[in-house]
KOLNULO-157179 format. One record per residue (C-alpha): x, y, z; residue number from 1. Coordinates in steps of 0.2 Angstrom, whole numbers, plus 5000, padded with zeros to 4 digits. Last residue first. Layout:
REM residues N
<site xx="X" yy="Y" zz="Z" num="NUM"/>
...
This chain:
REM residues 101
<site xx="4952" yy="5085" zz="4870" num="101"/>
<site xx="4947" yy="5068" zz="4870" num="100"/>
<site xx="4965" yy="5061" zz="4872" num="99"/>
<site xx="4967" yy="5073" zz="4886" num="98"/>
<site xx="4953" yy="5069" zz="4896" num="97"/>
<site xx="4955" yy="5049" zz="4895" num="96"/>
<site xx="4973" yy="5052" zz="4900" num="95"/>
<site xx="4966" yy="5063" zz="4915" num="94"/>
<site xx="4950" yy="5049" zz="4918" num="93"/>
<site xx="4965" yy="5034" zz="4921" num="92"/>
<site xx="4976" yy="5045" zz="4931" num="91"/>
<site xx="4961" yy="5050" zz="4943" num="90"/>
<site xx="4957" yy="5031" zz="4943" num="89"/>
<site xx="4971" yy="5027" zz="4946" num="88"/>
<site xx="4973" yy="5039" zz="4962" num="87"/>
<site xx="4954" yy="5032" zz="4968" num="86"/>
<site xx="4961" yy="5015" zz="4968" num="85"/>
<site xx="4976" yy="5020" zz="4978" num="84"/>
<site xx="4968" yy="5028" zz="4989" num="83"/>
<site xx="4956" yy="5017" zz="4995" num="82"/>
<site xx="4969" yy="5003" zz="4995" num="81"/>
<site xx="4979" yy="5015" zz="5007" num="80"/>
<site xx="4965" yy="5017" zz="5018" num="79"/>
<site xx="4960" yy="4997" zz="5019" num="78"/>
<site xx="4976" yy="4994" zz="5024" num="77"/>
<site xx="4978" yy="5010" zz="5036" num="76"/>
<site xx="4961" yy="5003" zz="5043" num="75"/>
<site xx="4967" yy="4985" zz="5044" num="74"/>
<site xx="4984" yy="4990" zz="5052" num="73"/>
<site xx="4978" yy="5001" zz="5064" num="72"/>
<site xx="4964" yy="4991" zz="5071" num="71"/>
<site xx="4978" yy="4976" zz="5072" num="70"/>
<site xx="4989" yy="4986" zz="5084" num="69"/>
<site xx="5007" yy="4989" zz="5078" num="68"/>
<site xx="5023" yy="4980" zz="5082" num="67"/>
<site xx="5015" yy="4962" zz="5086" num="66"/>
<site xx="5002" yy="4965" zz="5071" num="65"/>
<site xx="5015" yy="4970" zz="5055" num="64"/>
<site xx="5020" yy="4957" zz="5048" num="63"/>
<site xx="5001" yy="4946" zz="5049" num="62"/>
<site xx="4991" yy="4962" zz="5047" num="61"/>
<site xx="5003" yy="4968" zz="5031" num="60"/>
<site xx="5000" yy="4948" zz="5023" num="59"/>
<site xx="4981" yy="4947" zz="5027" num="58"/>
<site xx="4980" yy="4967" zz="5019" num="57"/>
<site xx="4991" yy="4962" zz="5003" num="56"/>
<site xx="4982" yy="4945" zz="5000" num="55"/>
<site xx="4964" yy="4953" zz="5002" num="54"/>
<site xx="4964" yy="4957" zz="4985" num="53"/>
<site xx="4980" yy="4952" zz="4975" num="52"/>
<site xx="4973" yy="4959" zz="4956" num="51"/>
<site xx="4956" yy="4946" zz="4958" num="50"/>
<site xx="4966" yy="4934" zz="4967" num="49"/>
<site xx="4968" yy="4916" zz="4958" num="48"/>
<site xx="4989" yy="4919" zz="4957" num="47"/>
<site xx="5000" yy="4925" zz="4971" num="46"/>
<site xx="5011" yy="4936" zz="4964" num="45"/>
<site xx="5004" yy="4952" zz="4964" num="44"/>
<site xx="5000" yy="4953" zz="4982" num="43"/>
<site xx="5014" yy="4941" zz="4986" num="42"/>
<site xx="5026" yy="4957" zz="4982" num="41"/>
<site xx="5015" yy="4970" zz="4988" num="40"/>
<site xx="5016" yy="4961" zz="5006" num="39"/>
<site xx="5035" yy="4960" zz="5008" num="38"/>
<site xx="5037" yy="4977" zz="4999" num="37"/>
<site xx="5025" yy="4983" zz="5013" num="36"/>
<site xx="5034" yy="4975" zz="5026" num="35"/>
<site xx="5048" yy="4979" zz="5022" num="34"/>
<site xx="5045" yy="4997" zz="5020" num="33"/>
<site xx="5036" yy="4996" zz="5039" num="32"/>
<site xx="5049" yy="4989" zz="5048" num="31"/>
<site xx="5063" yy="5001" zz="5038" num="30"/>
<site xx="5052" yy="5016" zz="5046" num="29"/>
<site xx="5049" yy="5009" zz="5061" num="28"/>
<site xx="5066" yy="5018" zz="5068" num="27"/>
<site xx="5057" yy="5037" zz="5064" num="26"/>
<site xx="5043" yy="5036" zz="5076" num="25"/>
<site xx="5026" yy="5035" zz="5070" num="24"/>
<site xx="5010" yy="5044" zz="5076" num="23"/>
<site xx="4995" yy="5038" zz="5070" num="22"/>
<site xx="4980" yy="5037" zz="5056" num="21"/>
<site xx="4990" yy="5052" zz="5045" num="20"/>
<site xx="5007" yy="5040" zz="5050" num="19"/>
<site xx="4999" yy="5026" zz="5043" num="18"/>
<site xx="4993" yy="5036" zz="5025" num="17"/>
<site xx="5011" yy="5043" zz="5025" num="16"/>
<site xx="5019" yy="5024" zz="5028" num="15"/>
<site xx="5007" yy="5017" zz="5013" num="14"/>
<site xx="5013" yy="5031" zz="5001" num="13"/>
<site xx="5032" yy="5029" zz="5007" num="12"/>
<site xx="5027" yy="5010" zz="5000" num="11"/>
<site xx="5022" yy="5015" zz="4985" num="10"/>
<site xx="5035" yy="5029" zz="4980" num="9"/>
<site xx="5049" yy="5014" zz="4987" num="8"/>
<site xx="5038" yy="5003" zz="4976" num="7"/>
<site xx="5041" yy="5012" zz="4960" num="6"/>
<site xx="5059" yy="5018" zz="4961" num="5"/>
<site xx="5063" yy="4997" zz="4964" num="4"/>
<site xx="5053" yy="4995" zz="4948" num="3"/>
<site xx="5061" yy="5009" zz="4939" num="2"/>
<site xx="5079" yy="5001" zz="4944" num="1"/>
């Protein structure tokens, strides 16, 4: 249950940084969460990638491209990664902070 409460927050953080790059309507929402699960899912499964990279961004372009353009997909891909990372890393230097101090 705290997996599935995990990648609903993920992907609802995918759709938000989407919908910061372009307007979204309402019914691509359940596209775009399946989608994301989908390409989470072989992100991390698929073994010899360096932590899925690249595997999450081909697999969203290859969903999502004959509902979305491409440009869109990639750069809210490449966005969301972004984010993501520095997010960690925010959480990783917080703990760090606190266990210091």
């Amino acid at each position: 249950m705290g997996e599935l409460a995990f990648l609903i927050l993920r992907g609802t953080g995918f759709i938000l940084t989407l919908f910061a790059l372009a307007p979204l309507q309402l019914g691509q929402i359940p596209l775009l969460l399946g989608a994301f699960s989908f390409a989470w899912l072989l992100g991390f499964v698929i073994p010899g990638a360096p932590g899925g990279l690249g595997v999450f961004e081909a697999t969203a372009i290859a969903l999502l491209q004959s509902h979305f353009p491409s440009a869109l997909i990639i750069s809210a891909t490449v966005l969301y990664r972004l984010v993501s990372i520095i997010a960690e890393t925010a959480g990783a230097g917080l703990a760090w902070l606190d266990e210091r101090f």
